[in-house]
N, C-alpha and C positions, 0 to 999 in steps of 0.2 A: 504494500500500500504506500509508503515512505519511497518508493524508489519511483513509484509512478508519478506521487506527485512532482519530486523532483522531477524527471523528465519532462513532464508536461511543461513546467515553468522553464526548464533552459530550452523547451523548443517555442516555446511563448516568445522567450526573449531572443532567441535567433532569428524569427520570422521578425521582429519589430524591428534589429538591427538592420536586417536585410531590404526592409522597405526604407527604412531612411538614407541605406546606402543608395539606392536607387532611386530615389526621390531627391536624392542630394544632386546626385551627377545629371540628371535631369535638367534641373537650377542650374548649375555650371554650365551646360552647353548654351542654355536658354541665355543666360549672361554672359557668355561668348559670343555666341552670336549675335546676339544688339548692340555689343560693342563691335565687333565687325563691321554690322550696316551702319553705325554712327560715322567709323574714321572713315569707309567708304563715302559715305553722303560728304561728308566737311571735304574731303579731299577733291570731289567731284566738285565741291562750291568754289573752293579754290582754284581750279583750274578754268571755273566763266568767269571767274572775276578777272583774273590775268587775262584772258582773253578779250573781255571787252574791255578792262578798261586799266590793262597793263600791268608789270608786275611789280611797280611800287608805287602802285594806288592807293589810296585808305583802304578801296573795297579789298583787296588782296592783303594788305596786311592784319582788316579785320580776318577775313577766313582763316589767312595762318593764324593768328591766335585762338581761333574756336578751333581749328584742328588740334592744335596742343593740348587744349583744354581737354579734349575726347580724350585725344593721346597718354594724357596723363589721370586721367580718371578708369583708364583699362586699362591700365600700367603699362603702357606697352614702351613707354619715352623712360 
């Protein structure tokens, strides 16, 4: 009877572990990936500002700094 309840409980607690591992990595790619499409997006804004209105224009140096801002908020800088 003592052996089963123990059982029960570390299989209790291995299935619980095993959904927060997985539910964890989930969240990690889920915030990988939106910081992906962020430095994507900013890098792309950067590149019509320079375009239309050259590469040291306000509008391009605004972009570079919201690219860094991405960059550094998904550590990647």
């Amino acid at each position: 009877m003592l052996v089963g309840k123990i059982f029960q409980k570390t299989a209790m607690c291995a299935a619980l572990f095993a959904g927060l591992v997985v539910l964890g990595g989930a969240a990690t790619t889920a915030r990988a990936d939106d910081c992906y499409h962020r430095i994507q997006t900013r890098e792309w804004k950067l590149r019509q500002a320079i375009e239309r209105h050259g590469p040291n224009s306000w509008e391009a140096r605004h972009e570079r700094n919201e690219l860094a801002k991405a960059q550094i908020s998904c550590n990647v800088r």
